[in-house]
Residue frames as qw, qx, qy, qz and C-alpha x, y, z in Angstrom:
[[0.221, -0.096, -0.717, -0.654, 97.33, 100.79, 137.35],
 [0.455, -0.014, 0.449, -0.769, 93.84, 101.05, 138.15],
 [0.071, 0.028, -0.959, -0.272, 91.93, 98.33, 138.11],
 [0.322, 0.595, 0.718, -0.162, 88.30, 99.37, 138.27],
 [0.173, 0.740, 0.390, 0.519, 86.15, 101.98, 135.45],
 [0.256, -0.553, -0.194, 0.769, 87.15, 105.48, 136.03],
 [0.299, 0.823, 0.442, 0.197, 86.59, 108.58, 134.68],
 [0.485, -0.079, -0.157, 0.857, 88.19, 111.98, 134.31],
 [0.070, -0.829, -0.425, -0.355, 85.82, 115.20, 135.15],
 [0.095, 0.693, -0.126, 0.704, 86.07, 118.66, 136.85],
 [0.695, -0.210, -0.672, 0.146, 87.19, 118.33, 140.26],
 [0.445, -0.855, -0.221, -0.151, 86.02, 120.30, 143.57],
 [0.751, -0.467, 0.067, 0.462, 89.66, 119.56, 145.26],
 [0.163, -0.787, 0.113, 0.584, 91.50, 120.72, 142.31],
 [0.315, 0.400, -0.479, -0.715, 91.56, 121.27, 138.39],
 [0.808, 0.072, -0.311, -0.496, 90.36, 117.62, 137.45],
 [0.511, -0.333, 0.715, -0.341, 90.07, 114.18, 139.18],
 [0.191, -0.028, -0.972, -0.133, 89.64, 110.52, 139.02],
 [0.681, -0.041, 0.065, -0.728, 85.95, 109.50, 139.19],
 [0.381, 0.175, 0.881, -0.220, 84.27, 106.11, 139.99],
 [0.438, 0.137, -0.252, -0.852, 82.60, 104.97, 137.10],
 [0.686, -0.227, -0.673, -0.158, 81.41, 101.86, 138.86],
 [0.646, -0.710, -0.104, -0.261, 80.71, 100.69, 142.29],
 [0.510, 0.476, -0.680, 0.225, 83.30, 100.22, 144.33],
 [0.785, -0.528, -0.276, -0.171, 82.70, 98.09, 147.47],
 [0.255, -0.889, 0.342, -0.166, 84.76, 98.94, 150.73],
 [0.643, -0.462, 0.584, 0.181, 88.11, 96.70, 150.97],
 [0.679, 0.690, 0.217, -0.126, 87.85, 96.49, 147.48],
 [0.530, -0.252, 0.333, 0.738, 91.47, 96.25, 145.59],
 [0.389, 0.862, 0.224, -0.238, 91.15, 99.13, 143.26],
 [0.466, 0.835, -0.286, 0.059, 94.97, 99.48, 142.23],
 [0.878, -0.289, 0.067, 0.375, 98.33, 97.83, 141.83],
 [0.054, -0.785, 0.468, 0.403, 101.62, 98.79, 140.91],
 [0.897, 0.232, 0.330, 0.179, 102.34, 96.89, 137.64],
 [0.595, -0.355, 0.469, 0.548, 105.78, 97.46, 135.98],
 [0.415, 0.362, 0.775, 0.310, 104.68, 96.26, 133.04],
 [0.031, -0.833, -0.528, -0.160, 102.31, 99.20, 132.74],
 [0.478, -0.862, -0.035, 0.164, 103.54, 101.99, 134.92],
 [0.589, 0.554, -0.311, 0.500, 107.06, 103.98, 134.29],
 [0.536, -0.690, 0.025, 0.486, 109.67, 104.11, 136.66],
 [0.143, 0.904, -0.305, 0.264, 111.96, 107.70, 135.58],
 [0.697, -0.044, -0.196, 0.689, 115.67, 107.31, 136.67],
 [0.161, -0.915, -0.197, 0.314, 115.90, 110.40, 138.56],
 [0.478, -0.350, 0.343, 0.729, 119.25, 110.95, 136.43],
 [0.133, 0.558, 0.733, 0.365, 116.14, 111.19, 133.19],
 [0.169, -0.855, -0.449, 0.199, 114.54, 113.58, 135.52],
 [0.293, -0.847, 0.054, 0.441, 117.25, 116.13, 136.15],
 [0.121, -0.253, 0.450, 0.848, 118.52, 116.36, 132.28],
 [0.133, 0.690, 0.685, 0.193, 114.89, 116.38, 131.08],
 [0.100, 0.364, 0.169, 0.911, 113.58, 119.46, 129.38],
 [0.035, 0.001, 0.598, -0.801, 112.04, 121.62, 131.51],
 [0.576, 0.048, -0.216, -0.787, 108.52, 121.10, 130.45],
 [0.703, -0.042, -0.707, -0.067, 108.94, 117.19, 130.61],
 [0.409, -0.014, -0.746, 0.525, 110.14, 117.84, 134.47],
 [0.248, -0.038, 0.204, -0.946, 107.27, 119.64, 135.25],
 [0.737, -0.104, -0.532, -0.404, 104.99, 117.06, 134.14],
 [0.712, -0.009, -0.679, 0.179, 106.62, 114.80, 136.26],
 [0.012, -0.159, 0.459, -0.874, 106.74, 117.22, 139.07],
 [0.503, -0.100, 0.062, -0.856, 103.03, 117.16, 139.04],
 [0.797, 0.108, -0.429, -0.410, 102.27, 113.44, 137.81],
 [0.715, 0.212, -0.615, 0.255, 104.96, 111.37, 139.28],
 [0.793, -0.609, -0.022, 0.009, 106.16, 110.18, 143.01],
 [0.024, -0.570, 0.784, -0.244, 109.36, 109.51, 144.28],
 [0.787, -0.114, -0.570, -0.207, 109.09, 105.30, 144.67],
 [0.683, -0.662, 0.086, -0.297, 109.00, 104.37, 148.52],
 [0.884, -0.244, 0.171, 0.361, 111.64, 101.33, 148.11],
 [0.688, -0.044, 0.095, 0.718, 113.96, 103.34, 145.83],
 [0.008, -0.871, -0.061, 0.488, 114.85, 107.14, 146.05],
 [0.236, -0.376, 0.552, 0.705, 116.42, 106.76, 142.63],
 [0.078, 0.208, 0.720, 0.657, 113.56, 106.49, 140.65],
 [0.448, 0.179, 0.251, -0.839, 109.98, 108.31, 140.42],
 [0.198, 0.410, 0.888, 0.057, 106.76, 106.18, 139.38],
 [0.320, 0.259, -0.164, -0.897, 104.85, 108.24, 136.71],
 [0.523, 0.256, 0.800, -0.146, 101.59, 106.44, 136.43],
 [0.119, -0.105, -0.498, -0.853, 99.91, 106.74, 132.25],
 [0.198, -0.494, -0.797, -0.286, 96.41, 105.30, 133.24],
 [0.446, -0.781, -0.324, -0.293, 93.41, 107.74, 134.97],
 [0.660, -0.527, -0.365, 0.393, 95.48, 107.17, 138.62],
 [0.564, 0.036, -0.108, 0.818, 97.30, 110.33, 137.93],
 [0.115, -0.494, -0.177, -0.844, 95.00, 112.33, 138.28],
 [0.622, -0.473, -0.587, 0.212, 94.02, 110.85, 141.71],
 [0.027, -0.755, 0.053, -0.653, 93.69, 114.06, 143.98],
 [0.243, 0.162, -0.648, 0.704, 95.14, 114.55, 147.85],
 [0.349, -0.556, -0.240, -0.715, 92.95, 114.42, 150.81],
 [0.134, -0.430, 0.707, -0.545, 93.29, 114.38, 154.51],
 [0.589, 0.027, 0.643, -0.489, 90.26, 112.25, 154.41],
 [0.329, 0.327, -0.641, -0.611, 90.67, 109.95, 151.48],
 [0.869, 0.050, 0.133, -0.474, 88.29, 107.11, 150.55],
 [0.852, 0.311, -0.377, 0.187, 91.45, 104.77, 149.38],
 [0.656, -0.596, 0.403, 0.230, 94.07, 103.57, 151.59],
 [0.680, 0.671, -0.235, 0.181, 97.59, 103.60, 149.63],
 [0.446, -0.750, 0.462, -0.159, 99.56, 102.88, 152.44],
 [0.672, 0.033, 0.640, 0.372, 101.02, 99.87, 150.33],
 [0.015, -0.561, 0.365, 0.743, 101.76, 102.02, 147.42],
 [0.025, -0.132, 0.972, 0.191, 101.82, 98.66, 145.42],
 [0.389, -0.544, -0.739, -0.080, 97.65, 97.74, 146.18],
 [0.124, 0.107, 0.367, -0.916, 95.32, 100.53, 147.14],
 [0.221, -0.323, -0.916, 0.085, 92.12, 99.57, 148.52],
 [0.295, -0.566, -0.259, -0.725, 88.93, 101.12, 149.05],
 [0.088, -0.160, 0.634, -0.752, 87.95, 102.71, 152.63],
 [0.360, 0.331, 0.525, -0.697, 84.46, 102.75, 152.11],
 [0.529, 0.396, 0.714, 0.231, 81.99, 101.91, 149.43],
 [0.172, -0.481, 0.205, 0.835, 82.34, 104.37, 146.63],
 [0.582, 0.516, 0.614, -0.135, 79.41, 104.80, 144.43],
 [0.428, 0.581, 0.442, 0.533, 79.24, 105.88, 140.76],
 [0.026, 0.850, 0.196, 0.488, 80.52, 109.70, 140.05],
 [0.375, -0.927, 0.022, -0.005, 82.35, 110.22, 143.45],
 [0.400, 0.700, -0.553, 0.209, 86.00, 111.45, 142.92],
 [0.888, -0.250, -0.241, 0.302, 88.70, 108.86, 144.21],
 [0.262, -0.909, 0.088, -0.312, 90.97, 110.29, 146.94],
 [0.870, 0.208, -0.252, 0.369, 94.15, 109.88, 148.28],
 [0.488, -0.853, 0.052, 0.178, 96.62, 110.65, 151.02],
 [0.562, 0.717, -0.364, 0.192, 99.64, 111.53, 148.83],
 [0.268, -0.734, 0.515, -0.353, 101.50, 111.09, 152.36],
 [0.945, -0.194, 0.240, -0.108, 101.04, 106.97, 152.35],
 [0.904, 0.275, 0.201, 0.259, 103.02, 106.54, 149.96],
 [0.305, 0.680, 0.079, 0.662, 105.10, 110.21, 149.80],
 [0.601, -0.181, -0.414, 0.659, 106.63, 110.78, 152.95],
 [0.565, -0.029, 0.039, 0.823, 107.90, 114.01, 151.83],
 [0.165, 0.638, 0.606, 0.444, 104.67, 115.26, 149.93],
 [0.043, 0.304, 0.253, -0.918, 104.18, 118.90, 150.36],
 [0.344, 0.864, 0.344, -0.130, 100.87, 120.91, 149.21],
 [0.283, 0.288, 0.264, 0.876, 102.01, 123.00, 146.04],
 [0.091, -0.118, -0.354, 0.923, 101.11, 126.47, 146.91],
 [0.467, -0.126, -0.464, -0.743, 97.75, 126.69, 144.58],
 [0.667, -0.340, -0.661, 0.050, 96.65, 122.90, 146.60],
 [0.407, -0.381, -0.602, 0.572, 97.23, 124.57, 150.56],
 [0.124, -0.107, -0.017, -0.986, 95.63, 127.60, 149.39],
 [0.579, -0.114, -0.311, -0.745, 92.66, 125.91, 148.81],
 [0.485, -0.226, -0.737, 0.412, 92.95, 123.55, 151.50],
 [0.178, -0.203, -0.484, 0.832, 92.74, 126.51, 154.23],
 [0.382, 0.037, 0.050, -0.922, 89.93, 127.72, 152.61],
 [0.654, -0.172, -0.669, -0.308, 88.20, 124.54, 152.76],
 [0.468, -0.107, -0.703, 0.525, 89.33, 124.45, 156.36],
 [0.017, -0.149, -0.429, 0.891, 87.74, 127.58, 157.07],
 [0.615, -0.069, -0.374, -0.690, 84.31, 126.96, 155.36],
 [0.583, -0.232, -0.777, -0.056, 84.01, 123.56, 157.46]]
């Protein structure tokens, strides 16, 4: 659950992102993991869900870090949090992710899908456009 003002807008990385609509000062707690708020999916949910629901979740959702039986499908802005090798949030506590750096109004929040997602591959659309970001730098 994020806990500062976000936004959702077109997003350079890839279809749409999570925006800073406030400051956000570096070390800054910016998200927790709240139960309460947040769904954990029984992967058993997952794999007789209709295919349309498991595609969501394919895209939206995690695989939780302490248990491989359930996926964390955030509802609030965070899902739309986009991958980057050089993110501005540490999530390396899944639980409480924390700004790297101050993060002013309007710049998209960023994430290493790997802190928290071992496993995480690029979908094929996301490492396309990676390598061509790689070769433009």
């Amino acid at each position: 659950m994020l806990l500062v003002s976000t936004y959702i807008a077109p997003s350079e990385i890839e279809g749409v992102g999570v925006f800073a609509a406030e400051p956000i000062k570096k070390g800054a707690r910016l998200s927790r993991f709240e139960p309460e708020f947040d769904r954990l999916v029984p992967r058993s949910v997952y794999e007789t869900a209709p295919p349309h629901l498991r595609r969501l979740l394919d895209r939206y959702s995690f695989p939780h870090p302490d248990n491989a039986d359930l996926l964390v499908y955030e509802v609030d802005n965070s899902r739309f949090m986009n991958h980057s090798e050089n993110p501005n949030t540490d999530f390396s506590d899944f639980a409480n992710g924390v700004a790297l750096h101050d993060i002013a109004v309007g710049e998209e929040l960023t994430c290493n899908y790997r802190d928290f997602f071992e496993d995480y591959e690029l979908l094929p659309h996301e490492a396309a456009l990676s390598a061509s970001i790689r070769r433009e730098s």
